[in-house]
C-alpha positions in Angstrom: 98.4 -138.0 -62.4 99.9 -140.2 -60.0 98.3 -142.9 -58.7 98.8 -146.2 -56.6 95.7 -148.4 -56.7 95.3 -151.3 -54.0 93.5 -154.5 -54.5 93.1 -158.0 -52.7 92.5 -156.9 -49.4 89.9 -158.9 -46.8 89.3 -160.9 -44.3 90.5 -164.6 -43.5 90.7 -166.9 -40.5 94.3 -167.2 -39.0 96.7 -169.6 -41.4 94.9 -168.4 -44.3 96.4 -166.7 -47.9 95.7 -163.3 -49.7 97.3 -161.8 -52.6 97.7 -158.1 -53.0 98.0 -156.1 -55.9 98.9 -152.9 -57.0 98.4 -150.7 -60.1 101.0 -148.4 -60.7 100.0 -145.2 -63.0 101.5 -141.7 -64.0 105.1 -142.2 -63.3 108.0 -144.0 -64.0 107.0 -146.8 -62.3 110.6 -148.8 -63.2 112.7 -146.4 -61.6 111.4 -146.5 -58.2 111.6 -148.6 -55.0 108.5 -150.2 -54.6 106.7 -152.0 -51.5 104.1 -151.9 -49.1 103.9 -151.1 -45.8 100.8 -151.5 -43.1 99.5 -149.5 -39.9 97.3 -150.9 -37.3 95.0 -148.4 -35.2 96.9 -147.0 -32.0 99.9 -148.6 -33.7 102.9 -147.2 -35.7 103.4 -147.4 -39.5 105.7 -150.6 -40.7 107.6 -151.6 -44.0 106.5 -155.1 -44.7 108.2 -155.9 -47.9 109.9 -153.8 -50.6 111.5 -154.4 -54.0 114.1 -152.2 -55.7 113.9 -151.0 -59.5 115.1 -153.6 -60.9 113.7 -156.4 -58.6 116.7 -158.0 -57.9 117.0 -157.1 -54.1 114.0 -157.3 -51.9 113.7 -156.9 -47.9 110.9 -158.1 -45.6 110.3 -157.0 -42.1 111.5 -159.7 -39.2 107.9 -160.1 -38.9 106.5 -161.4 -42.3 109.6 -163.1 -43.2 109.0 -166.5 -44.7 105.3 -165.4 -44.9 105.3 -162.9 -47.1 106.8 -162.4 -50.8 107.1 -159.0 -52.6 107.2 -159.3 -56.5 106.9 -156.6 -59.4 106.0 -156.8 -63.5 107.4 -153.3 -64.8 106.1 -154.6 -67.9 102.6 -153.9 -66.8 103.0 -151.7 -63.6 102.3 -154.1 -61.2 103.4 -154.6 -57.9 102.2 -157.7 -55.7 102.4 -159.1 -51.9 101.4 -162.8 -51.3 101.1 -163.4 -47.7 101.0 -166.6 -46.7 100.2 -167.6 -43.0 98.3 -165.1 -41.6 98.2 -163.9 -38.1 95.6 -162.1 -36.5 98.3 -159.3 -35.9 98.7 -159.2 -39.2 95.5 -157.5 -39.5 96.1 -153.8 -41.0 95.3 -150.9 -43.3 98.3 -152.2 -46.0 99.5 -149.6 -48.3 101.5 -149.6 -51.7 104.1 -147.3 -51.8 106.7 -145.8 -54.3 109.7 -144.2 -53.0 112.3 -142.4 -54.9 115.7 -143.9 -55.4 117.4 -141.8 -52.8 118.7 -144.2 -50.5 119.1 -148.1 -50.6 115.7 -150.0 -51.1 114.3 -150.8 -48.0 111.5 -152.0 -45.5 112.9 -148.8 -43.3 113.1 -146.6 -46.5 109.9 -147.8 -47.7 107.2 -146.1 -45.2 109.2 -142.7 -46.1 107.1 -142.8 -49.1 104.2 -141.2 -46.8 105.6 -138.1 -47.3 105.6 -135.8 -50.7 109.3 -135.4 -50.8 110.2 -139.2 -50.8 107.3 -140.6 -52.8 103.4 -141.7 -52.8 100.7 -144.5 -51.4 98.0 -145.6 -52.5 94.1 -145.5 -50.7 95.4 -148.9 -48.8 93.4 -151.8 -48.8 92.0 -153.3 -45.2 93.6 -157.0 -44.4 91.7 -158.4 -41.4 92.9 -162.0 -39.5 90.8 -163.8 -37.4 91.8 -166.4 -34.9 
């Protein structure tokens, strides 16, 4: 069974840190493009971060970048977002997501995963900034 398992979320005041995680189970968790992406209410889906198979490329959306770092441990299934300087519009529903490798490895790519025939999510976990 597939699953995608979110951790870390919360709330913070504006400036602040938080570190998510996510456990990776019932697939090949190596041979797919990995990130997160995050939806506001009233607002549309967006790829924050993503991380190819391999780790060596990752992409960030103009908006967490230099804020935000993607990393992975295949070893262990892992997949993590540190986000650094928070904003209050960086409060969201953020969601791991694992896409399969049919296009380049991307922020864009990444919220495809929402759908059955490019990948999966996980439950999300809420992120809330306060100014």
């Amino acid at each position: 069974q597939v699953q995608l398992v979110e951790s870390g979320g919360g709330s913070v005041q504006a400036g602040g840190s938080l570190r998510l995680s996510c456990r990776a189970s019932g697939f090949t968790y190596s041979n797919y493009c990995m990130g997160w992406f995050r939806q506001a209410p009233g607002k549309e889906r967006e790829g924050v971060a993503a991380i190819d198979r391999d780790g060596g490329t990752r992409s960030y959306a103009d908006s967490v970048k230099g804020r935000y770092s993607i990393s992975k441990d295949n070893a262990k299934n892992l997949l993590y977002l540190q986000m650094n300087s928070l904003k209050p519009e960086d409060t969201a529903m953020y969601y791991c997501a694992a896409a399969r490798s049919f296009a380049a490895c991307s922020v864009g790519y990444i919220v495809l995963a929402v759908t059955p025939e490019f990948g999966f999510r996980g439950q999300g976990t809420q992120v809330t900034v306060s100014s």
